[in-house]
TIPA-207915 format. One record per residue (C-alpha): residue in one letter; x, y, z. Coordinates in nm, 4 decimals. Example, Ala and Ser with C-alpha at 12.3 -4.5 7.8 and 13.67 -1.06 7.14 Angstrom:
residues 2
r=A, x=1.2300, y=-0.4500, z=0.7800
r=S, x=1.3670, y=-0.1060, z=0.7140
***
This chain:
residues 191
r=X, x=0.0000, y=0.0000, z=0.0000
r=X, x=0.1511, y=0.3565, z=-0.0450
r=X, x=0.2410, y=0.5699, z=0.1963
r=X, x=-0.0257, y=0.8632, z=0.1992
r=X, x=0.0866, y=0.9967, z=0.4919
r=X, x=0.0859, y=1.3986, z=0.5503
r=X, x=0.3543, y=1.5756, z=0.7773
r=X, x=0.0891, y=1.8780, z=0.9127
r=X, x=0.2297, y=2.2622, z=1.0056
r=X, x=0.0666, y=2.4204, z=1.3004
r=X, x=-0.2484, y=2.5296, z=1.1949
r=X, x=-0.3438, y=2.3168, z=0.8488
r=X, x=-0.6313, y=2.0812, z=0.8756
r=X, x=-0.6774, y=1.7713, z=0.6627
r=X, x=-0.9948, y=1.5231, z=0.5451
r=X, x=-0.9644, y=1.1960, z=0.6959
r=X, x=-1.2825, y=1.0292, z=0.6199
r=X, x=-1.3365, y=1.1913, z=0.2547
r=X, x=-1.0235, y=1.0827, z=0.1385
r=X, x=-0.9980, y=0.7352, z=0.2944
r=X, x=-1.3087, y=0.6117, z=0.2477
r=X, x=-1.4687, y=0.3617, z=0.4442
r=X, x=-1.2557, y=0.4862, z=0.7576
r=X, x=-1.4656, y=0.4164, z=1.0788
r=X, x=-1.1857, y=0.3447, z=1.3651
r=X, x=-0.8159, y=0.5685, z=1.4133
r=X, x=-0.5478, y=0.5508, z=1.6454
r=X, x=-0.4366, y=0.8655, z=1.7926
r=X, x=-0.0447, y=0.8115, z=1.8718
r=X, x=0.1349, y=1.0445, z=2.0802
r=X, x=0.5127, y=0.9907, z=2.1070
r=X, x=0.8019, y=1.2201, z=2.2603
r=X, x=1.1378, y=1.1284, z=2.4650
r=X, x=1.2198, y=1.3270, z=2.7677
r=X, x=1.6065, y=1.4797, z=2.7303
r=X, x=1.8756, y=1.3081, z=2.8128
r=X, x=2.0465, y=1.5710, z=3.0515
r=X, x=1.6876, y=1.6559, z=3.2684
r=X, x=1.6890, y=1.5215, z=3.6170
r=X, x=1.4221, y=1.3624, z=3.7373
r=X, x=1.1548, y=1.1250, z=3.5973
r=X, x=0.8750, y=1.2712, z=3.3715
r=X, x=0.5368, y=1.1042, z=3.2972
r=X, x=0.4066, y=1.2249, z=3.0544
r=X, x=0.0445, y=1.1674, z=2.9154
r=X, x=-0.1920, y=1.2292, z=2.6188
r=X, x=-0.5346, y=1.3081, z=2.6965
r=X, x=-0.9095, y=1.3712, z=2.4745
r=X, x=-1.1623, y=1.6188, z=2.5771
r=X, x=-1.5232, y=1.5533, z=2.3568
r=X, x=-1.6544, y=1.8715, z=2.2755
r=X, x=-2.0021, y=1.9642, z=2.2085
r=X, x=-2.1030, y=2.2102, z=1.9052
r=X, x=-2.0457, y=2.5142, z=2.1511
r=X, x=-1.7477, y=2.3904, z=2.2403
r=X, x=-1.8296, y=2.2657, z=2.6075
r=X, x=-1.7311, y=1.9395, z=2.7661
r=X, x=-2.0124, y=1.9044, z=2.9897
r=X, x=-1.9775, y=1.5985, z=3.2104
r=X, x=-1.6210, y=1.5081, z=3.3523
r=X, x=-1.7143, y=1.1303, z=3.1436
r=X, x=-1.6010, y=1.3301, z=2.7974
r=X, x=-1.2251, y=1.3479, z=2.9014
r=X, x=-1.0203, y=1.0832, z=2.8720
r=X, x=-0.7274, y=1.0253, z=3.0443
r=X, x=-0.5187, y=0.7915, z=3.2539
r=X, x=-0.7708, y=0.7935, z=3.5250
r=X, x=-1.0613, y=0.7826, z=3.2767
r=X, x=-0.9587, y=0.5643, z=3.0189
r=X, x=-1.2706, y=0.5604, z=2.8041
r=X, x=-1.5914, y=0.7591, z=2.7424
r=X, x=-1.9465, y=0.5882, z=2.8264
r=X, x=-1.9805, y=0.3980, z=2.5051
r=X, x=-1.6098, y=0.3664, z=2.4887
r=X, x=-1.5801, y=0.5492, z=2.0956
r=X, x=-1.2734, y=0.7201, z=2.2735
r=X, x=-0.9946, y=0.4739, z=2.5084
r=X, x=-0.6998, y=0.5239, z=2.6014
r=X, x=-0.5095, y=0.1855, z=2.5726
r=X, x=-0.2375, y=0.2344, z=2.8377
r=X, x=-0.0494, y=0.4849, z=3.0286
r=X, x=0.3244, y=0.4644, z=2.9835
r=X, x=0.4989, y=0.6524, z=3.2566
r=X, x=0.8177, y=0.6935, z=3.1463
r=X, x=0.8028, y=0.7509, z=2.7600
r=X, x=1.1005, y=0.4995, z=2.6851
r=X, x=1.0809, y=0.3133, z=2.3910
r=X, x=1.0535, y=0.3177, z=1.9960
r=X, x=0.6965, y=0.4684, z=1.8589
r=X, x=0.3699, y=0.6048, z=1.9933
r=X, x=0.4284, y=0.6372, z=2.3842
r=X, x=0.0519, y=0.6464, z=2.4380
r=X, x=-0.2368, y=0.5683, z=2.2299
r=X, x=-0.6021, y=0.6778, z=2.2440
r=X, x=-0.8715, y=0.3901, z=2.0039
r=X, x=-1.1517, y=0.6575, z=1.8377
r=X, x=-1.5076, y=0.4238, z=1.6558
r=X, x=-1.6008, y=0.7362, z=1.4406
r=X, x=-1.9007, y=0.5415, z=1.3828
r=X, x=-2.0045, y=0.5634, z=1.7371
r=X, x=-1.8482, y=0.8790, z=1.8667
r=X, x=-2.1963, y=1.0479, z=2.0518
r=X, x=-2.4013, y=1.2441, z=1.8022
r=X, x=-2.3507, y=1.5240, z=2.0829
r=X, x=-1.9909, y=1.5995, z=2.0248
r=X, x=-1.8775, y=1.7637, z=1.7761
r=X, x=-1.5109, y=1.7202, z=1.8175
r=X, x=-1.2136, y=1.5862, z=2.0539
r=X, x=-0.9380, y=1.8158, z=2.1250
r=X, x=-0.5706, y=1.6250, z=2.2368
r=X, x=-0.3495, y=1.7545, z=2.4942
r=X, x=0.0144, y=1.5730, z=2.5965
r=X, x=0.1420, y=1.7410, z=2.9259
r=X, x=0.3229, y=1.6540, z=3.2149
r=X, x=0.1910, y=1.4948, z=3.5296
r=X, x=0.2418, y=1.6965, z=3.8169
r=X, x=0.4424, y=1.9232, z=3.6285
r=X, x=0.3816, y=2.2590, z=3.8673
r=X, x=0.4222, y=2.0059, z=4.1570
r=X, x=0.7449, y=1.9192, z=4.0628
r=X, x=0.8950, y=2.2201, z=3.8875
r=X, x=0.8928, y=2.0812, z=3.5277
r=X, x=0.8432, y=2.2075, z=3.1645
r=X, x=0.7573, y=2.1095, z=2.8373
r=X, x=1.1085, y=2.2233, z=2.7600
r=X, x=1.2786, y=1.8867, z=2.8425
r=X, x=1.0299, y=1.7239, z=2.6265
r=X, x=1.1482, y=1.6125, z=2.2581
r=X, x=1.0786, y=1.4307, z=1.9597
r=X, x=0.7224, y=1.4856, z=2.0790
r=X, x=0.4815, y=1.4106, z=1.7818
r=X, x=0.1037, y=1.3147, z=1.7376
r=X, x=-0.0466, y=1.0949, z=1.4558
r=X, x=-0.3230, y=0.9856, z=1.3236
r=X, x=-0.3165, y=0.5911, z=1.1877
r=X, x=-0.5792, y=0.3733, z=1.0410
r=X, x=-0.6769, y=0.0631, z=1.2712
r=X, x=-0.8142, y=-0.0938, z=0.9537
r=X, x=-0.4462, y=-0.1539, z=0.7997
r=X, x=-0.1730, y=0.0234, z=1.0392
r=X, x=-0.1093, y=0.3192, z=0.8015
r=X, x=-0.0277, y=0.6372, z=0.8942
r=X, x=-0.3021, y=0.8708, z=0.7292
r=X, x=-0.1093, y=1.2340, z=0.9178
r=X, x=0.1383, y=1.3205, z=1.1847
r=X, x=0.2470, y=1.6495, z=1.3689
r=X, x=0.5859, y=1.7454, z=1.4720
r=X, x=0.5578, y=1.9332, z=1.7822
r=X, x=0.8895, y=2.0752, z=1.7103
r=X, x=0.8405, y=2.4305, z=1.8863
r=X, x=0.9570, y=2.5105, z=2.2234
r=X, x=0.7034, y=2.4506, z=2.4618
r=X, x=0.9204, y=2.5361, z=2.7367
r=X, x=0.6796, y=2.8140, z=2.8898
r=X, x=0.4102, y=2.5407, z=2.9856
r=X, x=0.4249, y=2.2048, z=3.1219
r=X, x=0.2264, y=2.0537, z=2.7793
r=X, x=0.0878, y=2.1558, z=2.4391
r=X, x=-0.2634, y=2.1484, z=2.2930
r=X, x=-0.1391, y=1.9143, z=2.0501
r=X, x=-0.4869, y=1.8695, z=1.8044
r=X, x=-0.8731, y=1.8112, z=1.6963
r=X, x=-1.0467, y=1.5536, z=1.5498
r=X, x=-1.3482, y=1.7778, z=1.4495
r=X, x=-1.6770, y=1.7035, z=1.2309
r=X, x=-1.7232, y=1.8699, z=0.9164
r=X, x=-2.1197, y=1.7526, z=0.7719
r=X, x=-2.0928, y=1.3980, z=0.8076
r=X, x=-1.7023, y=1.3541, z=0.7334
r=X, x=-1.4297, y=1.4080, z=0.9868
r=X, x=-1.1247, y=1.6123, z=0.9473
r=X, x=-0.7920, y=1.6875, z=1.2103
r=X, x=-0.6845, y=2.0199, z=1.2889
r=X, x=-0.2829, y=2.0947, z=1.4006
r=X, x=-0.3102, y=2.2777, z=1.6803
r=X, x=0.0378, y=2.3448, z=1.8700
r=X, x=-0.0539, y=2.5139, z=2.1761
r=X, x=0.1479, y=2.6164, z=2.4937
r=X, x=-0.0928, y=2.4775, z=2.7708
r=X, x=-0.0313, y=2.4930, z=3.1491
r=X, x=-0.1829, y=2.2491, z=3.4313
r=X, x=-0.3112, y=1.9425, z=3.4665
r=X, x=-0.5616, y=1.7731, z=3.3143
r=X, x=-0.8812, y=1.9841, z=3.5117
r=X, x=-0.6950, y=2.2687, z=3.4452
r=X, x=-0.6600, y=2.1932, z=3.0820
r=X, x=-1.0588, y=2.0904, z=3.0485
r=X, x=-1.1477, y=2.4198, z=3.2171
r=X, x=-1.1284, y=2.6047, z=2.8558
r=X, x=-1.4388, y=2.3962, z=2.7222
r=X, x=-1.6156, y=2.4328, z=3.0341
***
């Protein structure tokens, strides 16, 4: 199969479900290494928030995160939460069913930050290679990825992207921005 893959640039969007039809079910991957002179260990973690057309989360069971790894019909799961980021490909990895994502959200924001970050005095800044993709379950291939290759160093994680609706397709939006917090603190812009 050939390699369709696009490398996105803060800001562009592209079609996912027009121009790979038949695409129901995605893999968000999230990958990034932590720098090999910080001291300390990092965890870090990707995240979802589901969105309503107003852009509001509502209940606390549309984020999903380490300690909520799935939404009520589980459309959106997180499959595991790596702590320390070591290892070859996507770190974390968050399952989306666009087929049964609620008709009441209209998209799903993705955050990677640092746990406990404030807590413990960290920053993004340490944080490189960092990346999020989007890859179809139905045969492994990449469909887009984003380079977060800015310095984040001024916030402990980046807005990293949306999976958004668009009519009855779905499209993904680069997003690359500087967030600071937790995950609450994160979810308190759609609240």
């Amino acid at each position: 199969m050939s390699d369709i893959s696009i490398n996105l640039e803060k800001g562009q969007k592209i079609e996912l479900t027009k121009t790979t039809p038949g695409l129901t079910k995605v893999q968000i991957g999230g990958g990034w290494d932590v720098n090999k002179n910080a001291t300390g260990s990092y965890d870090v973690d990707i995240s979802a928030y589901l969105v309503d057309v107003n852009e509001k989360i509502g209940s606390g069971d549309n984020i999903v995160y380490f300690n909520h790894k799935k939404n009520p019909n589980g459309s959106v799961e997180l499959d595991k939460d790596n702590l320390t980021g070591e290892g070859e490909g996507d770190d974390e990895k968050i399952f989306i069913n666009f087929d049964t994502i609620p008709a009441d959200r209209a998209a799903i924001y993705f955050a990677i930050n640092i746990y406990k970050a404030q807590e413990k005095r960290q920053n993004f800044g340490v944080i490189q290679n960092a990346y999020i993709r989007v890859v179809n379950m139905a045969d492994n291939q990449q469909l887009m990825r984003f380079d977060l290759s800015e310095d984040y160093s001024t916030g402990t994680g980046v807005l990293a992207g949306k999976l958004y609706r668009h009519g009855t397709e779905w499209k993904f939006q680069a997003i690359g921005e500087v967030v600071n917090g937790d995950i609450a603190t994160i979810a308190k812009r759609w609240q």
